[in-house]
Backbone of each chain as nested JSON, in Angstrom:
{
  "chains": [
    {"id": "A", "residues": [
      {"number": 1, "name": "UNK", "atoms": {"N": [0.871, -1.169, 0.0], "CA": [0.0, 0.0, 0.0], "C": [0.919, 1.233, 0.0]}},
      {"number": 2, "name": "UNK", "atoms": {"N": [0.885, 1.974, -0.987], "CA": [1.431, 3.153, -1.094], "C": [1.126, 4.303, 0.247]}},
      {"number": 3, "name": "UNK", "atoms": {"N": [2.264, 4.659, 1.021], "CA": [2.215, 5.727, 1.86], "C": [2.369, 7.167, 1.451]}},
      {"number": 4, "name": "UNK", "atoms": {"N": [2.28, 7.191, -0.038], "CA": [2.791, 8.278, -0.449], "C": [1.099, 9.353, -0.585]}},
      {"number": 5, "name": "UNK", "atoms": {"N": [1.192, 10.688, -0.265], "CA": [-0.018, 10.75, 0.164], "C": [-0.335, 11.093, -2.112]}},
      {"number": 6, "name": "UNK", "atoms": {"N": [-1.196, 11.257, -2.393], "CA": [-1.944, 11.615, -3.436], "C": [-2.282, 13.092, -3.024]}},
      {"number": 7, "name": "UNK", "atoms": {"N": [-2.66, 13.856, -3.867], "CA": [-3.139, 15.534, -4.09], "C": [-3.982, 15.244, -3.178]}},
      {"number": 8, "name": "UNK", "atoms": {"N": [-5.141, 14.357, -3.748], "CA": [-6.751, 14.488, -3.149], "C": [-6.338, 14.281, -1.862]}},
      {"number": 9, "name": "UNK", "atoms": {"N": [-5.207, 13.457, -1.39], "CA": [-4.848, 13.263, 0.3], "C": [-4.822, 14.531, 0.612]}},
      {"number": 10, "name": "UNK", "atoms": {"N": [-3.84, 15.137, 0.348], "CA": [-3.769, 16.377, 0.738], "C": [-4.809, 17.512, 0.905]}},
      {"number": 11, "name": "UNK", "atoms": {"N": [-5.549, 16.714, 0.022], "CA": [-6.464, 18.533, 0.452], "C": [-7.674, 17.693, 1.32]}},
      {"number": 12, "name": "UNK", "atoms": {"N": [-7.691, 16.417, 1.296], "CA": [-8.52, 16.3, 2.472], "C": [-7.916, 16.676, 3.851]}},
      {"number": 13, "name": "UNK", "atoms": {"N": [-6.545, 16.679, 3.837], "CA": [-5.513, 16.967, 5.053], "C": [-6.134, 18.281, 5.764]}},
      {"number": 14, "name": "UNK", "atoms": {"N": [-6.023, 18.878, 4.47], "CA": [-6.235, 20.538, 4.11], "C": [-7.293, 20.942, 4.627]}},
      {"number": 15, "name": "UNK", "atoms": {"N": [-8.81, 20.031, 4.492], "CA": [-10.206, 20.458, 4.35], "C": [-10.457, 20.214, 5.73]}},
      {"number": 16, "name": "UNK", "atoms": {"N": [-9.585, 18.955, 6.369], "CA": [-9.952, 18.919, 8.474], "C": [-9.43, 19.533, 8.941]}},
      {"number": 17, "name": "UNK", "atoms": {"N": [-8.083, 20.069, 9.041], "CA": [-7.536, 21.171, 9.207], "C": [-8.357, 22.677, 9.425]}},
      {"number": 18, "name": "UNK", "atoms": {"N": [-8.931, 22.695, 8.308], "CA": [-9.687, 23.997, 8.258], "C": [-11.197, 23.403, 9.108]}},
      {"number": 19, "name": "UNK", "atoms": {"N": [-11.737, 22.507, 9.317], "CA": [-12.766, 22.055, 10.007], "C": [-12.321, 21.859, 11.749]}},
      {"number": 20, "name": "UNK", "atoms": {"N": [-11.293, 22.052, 11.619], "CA": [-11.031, 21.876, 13.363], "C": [-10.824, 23.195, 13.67]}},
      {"number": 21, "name": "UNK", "atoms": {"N": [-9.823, 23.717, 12.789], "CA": [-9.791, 25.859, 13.218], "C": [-11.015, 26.585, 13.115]}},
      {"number": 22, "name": "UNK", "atoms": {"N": [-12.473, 26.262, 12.575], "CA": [-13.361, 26.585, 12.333], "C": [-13.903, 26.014, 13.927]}},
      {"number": 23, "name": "UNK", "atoms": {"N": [-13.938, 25.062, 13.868], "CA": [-14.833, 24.296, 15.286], "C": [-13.703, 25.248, 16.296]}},
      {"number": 24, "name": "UNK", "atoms": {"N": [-12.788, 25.042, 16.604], "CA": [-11.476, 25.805, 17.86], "C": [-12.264, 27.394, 17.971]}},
      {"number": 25, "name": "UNK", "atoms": {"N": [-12.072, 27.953, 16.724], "CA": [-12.662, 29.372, 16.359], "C": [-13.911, 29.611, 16.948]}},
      {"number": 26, "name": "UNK", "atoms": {"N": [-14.63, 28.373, 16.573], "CA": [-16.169, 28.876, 17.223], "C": [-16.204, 28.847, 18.69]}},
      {"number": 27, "name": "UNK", "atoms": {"N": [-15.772, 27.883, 19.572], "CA": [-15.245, 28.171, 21.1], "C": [-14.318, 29.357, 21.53]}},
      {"number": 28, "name": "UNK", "atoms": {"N": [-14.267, 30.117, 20.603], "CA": [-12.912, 31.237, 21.118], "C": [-11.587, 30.855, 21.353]}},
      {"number": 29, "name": "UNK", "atoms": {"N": [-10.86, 29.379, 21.164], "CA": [-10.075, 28.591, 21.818], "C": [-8.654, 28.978, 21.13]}},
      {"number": 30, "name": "UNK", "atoms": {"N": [-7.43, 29.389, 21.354], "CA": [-6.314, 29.075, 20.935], "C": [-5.457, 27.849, 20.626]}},
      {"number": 31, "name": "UNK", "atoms": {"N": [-4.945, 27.557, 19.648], "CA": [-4.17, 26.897, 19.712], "C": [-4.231, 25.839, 20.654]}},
      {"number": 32, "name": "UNK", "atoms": {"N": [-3.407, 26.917, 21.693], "CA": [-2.767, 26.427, 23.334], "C": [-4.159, 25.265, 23.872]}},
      {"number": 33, "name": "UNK", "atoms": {"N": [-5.229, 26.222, 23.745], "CA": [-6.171, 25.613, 24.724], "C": [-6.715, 24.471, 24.192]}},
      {"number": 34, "name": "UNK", "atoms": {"N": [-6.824, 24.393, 22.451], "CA": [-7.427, 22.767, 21.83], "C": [-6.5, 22.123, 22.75]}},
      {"number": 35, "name": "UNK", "atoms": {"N": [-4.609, 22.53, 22.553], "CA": [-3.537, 21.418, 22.913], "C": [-4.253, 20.91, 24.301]}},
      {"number": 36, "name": "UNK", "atoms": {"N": [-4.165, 21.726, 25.239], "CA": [-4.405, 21.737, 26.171], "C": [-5.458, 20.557, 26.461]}},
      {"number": 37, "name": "UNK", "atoms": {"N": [-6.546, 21.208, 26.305], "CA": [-8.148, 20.369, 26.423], "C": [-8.046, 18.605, 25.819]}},
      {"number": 38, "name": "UNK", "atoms": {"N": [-7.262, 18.63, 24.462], "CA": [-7.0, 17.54, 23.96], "C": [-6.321, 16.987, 24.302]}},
      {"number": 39, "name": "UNK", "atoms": {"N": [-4.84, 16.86, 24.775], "CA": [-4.106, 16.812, 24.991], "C": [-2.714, 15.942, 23.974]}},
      {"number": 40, "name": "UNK", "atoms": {"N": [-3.059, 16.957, 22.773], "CA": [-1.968, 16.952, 21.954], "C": [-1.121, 17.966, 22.09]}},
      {"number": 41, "name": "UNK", "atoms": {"N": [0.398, 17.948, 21.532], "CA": [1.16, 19.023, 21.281], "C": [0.489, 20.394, 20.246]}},
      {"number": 42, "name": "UNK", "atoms": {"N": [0.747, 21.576, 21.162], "CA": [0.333, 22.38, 20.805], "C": [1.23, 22.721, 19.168]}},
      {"number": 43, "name": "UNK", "atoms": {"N": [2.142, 22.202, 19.234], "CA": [2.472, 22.424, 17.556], "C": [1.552, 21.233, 16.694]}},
      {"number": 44, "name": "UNK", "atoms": {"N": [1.805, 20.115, 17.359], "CA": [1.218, 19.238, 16.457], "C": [-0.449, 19.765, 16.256]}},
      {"number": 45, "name": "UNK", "atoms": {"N": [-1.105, 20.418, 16.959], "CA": [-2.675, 20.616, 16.893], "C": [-2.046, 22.103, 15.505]}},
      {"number": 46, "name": "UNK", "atoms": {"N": [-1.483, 22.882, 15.516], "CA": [-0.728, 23.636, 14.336], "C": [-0.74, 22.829, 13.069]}},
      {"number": 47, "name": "UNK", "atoms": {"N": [0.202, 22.002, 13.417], "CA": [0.502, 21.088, 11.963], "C": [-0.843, 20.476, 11.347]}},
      {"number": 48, "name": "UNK", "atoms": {"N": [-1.939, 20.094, 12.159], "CA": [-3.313, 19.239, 12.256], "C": [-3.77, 20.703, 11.093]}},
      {"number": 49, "name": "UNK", "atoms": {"N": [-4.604, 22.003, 11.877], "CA": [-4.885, 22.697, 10.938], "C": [-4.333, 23.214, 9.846]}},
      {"number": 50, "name": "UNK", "atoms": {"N": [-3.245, 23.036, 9.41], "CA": [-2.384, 23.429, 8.234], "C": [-2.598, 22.893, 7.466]}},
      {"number": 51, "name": "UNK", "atoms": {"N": [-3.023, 20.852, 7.462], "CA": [-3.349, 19.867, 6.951], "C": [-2.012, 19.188, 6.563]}},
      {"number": 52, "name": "UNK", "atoms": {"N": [-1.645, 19.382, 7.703], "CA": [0.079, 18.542, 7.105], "C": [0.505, 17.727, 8.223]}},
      {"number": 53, "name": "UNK", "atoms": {"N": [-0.799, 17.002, 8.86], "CA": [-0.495, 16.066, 9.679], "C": [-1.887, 14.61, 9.263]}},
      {"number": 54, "name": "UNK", "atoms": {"N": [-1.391, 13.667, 9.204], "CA": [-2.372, 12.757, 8.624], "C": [-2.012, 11.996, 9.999]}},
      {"number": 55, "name": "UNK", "atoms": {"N": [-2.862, 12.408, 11.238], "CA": [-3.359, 11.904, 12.1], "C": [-4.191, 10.99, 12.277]}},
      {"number": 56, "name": "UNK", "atoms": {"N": [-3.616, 9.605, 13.495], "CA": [-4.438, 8.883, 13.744], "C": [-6.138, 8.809, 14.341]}},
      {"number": 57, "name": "UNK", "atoms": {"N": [-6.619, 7.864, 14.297], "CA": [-8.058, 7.841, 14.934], "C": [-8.019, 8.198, 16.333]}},
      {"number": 58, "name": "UNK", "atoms": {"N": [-7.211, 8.005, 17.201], "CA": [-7.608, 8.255, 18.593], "C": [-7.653, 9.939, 18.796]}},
      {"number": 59, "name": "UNK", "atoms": {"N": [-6.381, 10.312, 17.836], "CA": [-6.337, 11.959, 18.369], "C": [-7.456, 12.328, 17.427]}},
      {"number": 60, "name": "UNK", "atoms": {"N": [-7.557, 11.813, 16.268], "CA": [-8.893, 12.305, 16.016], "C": [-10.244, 12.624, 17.137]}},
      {"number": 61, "name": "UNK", "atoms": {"N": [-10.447, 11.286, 17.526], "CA": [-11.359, 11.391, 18.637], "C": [-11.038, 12.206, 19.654]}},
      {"number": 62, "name": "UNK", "atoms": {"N": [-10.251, 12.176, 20.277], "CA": [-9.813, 13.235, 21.487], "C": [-9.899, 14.615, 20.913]}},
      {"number": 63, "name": "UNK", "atoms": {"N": [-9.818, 14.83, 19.332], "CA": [-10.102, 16.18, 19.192], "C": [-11.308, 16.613, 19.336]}},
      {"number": 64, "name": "UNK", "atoms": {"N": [-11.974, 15.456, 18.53], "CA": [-13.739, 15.447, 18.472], "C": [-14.036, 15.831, 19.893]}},
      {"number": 65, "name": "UNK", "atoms": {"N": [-13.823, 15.075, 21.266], "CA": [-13.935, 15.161, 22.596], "C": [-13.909, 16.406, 22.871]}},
      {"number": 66, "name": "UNK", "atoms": {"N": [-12.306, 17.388, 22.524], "CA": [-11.906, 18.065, 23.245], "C": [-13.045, 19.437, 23.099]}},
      {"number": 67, "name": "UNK", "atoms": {"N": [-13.535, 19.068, 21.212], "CA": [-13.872, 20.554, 20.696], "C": [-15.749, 19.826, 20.842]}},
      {"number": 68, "name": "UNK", "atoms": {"N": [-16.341, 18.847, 21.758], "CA": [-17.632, 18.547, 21.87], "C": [-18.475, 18.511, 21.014]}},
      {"number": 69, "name": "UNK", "atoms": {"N": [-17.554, 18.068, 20.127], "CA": [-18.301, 17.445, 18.352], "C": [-18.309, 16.187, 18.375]}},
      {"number": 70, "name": "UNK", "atoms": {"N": [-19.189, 15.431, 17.468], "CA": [-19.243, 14.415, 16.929], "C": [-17.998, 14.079, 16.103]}},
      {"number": 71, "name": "UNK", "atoms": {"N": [-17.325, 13.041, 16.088], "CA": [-16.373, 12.463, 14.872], "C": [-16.774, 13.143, 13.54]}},
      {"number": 72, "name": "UNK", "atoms": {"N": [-18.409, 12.691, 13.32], "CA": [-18.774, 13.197, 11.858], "C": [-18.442, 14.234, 11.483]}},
      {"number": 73, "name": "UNK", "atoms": {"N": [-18.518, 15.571, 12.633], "CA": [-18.647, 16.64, 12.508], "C": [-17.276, 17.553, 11.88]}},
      {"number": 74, "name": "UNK", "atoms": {"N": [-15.823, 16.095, 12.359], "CA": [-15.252, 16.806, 11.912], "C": [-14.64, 17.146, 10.839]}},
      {"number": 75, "name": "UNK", "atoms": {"N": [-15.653, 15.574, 9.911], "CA": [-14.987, 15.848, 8.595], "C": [-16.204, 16.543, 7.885]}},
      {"number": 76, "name": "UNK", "atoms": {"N": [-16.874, 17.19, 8.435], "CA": [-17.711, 18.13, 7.847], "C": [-17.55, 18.212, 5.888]}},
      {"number": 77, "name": "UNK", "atoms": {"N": [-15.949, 18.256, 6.079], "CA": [-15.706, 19.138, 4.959], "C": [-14.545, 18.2, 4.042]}},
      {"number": 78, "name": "UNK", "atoms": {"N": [-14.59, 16.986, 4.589], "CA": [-13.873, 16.056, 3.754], "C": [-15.157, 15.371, 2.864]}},
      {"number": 79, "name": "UNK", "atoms": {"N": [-14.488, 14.921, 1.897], "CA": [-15.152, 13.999, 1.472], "C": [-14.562, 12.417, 0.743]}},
      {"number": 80, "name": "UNK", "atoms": {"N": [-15.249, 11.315, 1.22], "CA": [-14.901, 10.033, 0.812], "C": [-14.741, 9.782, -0.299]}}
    ]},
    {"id": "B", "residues": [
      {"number": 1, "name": "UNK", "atoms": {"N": [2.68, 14.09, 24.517], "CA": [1.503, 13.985, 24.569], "C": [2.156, 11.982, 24.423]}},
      {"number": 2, "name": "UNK", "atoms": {"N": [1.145, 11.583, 25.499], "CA": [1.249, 9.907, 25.666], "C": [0.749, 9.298, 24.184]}},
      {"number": 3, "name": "UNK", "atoms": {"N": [1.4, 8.349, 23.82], "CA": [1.471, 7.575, 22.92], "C": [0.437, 6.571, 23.157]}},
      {"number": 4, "name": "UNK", "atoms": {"N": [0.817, 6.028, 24.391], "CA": [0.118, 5.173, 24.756], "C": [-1.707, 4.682, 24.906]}},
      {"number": 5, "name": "UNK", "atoms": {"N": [-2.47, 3.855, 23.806], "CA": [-3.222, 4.186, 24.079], "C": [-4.256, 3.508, 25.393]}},
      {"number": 6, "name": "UNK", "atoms": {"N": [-5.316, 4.152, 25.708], "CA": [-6.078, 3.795, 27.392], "C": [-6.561, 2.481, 27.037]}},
      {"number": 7, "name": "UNK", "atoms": {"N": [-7.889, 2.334, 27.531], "CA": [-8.543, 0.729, 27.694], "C": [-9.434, 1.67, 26.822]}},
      {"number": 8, "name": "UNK", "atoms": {"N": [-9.71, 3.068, 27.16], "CA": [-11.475, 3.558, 26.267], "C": [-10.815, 4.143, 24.553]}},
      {"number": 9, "name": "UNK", "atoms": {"N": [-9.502, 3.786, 24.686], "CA": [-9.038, 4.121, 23.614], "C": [-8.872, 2.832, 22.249]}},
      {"number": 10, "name": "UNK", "atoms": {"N": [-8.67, 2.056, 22.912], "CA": [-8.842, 0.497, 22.342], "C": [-10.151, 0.174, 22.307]}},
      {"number": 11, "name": "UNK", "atoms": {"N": [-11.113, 0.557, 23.088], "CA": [-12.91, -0.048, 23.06], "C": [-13.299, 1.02, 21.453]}},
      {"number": 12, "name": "UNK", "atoms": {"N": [-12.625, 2.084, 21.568], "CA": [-13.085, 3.035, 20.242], "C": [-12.54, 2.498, 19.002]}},
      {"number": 13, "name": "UNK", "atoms": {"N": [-11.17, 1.817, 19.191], "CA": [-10.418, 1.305, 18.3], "C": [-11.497, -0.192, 17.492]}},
      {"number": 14, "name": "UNK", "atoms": {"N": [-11.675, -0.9, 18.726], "CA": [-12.757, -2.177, 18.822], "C": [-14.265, -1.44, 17.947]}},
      {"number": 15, "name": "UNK", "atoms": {"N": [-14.796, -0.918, 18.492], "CA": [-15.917, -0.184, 17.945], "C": [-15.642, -0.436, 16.279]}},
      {"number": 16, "name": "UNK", "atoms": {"N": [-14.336, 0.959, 16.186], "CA": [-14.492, 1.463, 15.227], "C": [-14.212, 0.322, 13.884]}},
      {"number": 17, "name": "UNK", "atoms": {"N": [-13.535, -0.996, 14.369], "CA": [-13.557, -2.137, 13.511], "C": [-14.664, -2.565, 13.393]}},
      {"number": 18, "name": "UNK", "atoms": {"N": [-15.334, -2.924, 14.002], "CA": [-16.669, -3.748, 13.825], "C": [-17.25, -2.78, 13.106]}},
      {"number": 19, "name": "UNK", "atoms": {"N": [-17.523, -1.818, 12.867], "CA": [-18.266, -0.851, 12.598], "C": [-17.625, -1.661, 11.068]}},
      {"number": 20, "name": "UNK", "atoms": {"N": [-16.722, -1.178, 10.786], "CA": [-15.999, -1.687, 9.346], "C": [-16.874, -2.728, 8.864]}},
      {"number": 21, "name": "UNK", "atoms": {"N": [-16.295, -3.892, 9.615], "CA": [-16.755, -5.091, 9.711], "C": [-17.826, -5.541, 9.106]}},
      {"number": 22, "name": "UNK", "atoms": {"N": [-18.733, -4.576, 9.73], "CA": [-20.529, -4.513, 9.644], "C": [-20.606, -4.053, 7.777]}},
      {"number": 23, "name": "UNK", "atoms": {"N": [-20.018, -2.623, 7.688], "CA": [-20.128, -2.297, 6.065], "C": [-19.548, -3.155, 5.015]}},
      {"number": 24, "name": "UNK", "atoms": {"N": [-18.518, -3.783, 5.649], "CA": [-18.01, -4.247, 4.534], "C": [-18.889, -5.988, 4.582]}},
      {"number": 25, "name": "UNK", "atoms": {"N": [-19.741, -6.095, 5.541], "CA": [-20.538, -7.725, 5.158], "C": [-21.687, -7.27, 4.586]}},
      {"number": 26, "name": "UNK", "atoms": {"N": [-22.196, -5.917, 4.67], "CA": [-23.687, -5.805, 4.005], "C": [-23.403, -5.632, 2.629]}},
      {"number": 27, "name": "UNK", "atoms": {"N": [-22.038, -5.637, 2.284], "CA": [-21.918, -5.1, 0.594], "C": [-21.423, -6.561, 0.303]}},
      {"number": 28, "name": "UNK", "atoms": {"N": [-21.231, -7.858, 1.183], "CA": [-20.946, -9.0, 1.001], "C": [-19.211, -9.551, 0.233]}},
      {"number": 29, "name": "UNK", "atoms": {"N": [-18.797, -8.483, 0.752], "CA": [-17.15, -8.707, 0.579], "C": [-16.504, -9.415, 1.758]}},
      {"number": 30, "name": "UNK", "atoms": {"N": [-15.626, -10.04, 1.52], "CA": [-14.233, -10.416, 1.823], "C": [-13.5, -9.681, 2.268]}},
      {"number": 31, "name": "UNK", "atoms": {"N": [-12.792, -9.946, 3.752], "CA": [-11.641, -8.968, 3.797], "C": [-10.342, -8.385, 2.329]}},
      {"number": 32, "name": "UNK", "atoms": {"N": [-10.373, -9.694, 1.736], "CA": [-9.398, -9.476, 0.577], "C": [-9.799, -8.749, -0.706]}},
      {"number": 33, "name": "UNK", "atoms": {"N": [-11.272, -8.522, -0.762], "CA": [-11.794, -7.408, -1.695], "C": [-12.309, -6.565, -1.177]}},
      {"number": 34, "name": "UNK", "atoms": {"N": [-12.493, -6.037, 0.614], "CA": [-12.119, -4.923, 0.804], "C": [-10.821, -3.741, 0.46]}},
      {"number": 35, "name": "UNK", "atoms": {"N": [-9.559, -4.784, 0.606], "CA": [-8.597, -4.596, 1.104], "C": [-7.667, -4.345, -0.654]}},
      {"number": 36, "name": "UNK", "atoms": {"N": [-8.65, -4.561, -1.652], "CA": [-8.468, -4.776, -3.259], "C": [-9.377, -2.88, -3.064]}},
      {"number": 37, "name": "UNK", "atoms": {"N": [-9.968, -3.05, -2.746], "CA": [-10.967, -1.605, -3.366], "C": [-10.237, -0.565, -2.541]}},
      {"number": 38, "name": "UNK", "atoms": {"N": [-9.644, -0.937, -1.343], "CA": [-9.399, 0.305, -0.215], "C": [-8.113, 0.677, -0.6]}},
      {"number": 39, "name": "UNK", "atoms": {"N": [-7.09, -0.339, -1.242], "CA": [-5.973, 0.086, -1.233], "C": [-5.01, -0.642, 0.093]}},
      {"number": 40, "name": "UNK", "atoms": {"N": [-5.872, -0.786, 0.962], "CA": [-5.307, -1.36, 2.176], "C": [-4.364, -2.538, 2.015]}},
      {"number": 41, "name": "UNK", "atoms": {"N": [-3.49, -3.139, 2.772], "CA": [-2.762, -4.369, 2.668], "C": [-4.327, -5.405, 3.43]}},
      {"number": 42, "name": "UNK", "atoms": {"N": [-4.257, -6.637, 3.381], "CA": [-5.443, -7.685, 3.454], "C": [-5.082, -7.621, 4.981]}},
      {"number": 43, "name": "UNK", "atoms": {"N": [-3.874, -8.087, 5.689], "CA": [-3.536, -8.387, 6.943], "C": [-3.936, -7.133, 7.646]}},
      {"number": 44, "name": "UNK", "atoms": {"N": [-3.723, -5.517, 7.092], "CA": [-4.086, -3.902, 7.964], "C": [-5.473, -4.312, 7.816]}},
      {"number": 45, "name": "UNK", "atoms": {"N": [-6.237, -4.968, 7.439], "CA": [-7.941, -4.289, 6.992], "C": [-8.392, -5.374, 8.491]}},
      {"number": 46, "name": "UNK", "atoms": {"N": [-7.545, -6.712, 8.045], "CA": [-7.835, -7.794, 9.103], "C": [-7.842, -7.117, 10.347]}},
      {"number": 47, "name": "UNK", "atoms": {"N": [-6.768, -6.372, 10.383], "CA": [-6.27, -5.923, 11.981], "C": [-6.866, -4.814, 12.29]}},
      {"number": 48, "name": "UNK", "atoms": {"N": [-7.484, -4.048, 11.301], "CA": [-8.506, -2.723, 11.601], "C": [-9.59, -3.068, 12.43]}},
      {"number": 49, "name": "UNK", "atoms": {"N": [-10.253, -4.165, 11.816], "CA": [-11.564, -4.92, 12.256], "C": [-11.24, -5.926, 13.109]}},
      {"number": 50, "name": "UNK", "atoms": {"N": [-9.471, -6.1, 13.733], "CA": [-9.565, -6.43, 14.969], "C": [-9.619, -5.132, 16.232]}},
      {"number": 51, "name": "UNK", "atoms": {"N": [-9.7, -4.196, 15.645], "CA": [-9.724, -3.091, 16.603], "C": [-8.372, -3.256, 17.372]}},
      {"number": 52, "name": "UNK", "atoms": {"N": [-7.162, -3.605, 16.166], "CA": [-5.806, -3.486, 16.7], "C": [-4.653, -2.584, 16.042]}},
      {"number": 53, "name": "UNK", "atoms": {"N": [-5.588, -1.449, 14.972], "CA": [-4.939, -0.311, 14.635], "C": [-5.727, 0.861, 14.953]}},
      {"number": 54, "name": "UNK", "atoms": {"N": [-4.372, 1.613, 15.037], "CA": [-5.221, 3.042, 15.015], "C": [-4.462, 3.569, 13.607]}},
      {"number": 55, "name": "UNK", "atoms": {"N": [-5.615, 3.763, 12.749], "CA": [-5.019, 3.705, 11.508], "C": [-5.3, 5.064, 11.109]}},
      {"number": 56, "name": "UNK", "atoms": {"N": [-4.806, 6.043, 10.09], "CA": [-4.367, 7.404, 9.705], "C": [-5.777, 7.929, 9.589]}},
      {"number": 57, "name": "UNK", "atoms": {"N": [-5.753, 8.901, 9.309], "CA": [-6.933, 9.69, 8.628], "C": [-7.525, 9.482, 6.867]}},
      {"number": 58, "name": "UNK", "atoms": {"N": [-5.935, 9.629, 6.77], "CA": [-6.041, 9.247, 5.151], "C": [-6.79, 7.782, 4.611]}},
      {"number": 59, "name": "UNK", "atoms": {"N": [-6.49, 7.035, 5.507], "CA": [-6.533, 5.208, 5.553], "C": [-8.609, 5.177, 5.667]}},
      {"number": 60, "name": "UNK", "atoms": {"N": [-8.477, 5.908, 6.963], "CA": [-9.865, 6.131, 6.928], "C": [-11.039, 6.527, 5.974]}},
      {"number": 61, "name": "UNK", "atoms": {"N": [-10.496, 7.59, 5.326], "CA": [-11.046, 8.274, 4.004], "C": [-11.054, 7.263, 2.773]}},
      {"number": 62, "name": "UNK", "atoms": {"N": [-9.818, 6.082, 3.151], "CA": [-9.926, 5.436, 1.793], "C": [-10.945, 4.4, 1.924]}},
      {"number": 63, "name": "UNK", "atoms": {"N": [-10.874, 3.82, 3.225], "CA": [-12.149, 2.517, 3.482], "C": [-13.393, 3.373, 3.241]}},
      {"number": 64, "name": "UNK", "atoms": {"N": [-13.743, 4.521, 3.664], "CA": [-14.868, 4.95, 3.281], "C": [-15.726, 5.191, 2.197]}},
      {"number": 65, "name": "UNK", "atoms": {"N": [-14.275, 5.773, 1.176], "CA": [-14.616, 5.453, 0.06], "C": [-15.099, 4.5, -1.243]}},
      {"number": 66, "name": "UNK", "atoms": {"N": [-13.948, 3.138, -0.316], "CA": [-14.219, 1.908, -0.878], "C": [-15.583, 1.359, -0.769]}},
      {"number": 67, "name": "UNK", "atoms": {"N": [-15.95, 1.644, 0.559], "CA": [-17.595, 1.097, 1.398], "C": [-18.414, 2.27, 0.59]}},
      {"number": 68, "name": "UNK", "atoms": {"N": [-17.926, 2.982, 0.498], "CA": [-19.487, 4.012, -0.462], "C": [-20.214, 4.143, 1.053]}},
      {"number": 69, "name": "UNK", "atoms": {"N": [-19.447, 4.856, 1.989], "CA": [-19.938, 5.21, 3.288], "C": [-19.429, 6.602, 3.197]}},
      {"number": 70, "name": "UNK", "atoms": {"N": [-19.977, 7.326, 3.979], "CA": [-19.089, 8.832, 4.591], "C": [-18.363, 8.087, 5.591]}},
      {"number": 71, "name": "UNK", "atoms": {"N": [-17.345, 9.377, 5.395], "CA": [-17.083, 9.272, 7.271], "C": [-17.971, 9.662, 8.286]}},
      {"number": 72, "name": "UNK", "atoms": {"N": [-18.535, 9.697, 8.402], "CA": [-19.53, 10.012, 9.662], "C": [-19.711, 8.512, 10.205]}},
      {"number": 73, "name": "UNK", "atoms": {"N": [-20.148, 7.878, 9.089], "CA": [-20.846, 6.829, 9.125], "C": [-19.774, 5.539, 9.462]}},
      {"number": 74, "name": "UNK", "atoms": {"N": [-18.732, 5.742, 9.536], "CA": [-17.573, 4.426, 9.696], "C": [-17.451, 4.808, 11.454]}},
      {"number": 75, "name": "UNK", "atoms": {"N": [-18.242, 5.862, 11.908], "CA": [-17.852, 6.466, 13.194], "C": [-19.158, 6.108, 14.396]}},
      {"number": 76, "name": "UNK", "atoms": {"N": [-20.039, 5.743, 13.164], "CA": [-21.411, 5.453, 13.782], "C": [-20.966, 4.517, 15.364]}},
      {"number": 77, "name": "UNK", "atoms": {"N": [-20.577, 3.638, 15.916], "CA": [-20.182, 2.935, 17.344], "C": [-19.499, 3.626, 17.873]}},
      {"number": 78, "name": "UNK", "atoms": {"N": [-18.649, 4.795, 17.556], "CA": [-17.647, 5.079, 18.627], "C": [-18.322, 6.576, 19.104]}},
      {"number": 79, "name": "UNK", "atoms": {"N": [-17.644, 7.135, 20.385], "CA": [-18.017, 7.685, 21.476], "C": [-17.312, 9.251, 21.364]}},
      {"number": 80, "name": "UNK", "atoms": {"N": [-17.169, 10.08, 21.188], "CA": [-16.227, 11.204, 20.81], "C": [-16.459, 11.35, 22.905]}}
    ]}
  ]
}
């Protein structure tokens, strides 16, 4: 299985990225405080919205947790 | 940030296989023509739906695609 990501990878990278700074944004939340609340590295929650982190399922979920969304919610803006 | 994942982190992991599991028997496939449509290796798809990976984002997007599911919907058992 190829690890190499494809374009379309990327801009789905791209499209949760912008769906988690949108959800962070709507709580008023920095950076700091997703890291915080989630408890990922506050760069890595950076790298997450940039879309240049192809993160696993758990921090997925713990993001979902942190920002009191549904999983679904956070690929709002991906598509399969 | 711990690597390590919890016991409710593995029950989401568990979930989130069966959940697989479930789509990929109503479309009446085989792990090995899941694992033909997803791109996946046969043994990762096995071990997804043992709820013994925590597998990428990207990985996710591709089973979804293969299943003709959203993501929302591969998320349907697990717990944010």
């Amino acid at each position: 299985m190829s690890d190499r990501l494809t374009a379309d990878d990327k801009e789905q990278l791209r499209r949760f990225g912008q769906r988690i700074a949108e959800l962070r944004g709507q709580k008023g939340w920095s950076q700091e405080r997703l890291a915080l609340e989630s408890g990922l590295a506050r760069s890595y929650v950076g790298g997450i919205e940039r879309g240049q982190r192809n993160l696993a399922l758990i921090n997925i979920l713990r993001l979902a947790r942190a920002l009191a969304a549904s999983p679904a919610d956070l690929f709002a803006h991906c598509e399969a």
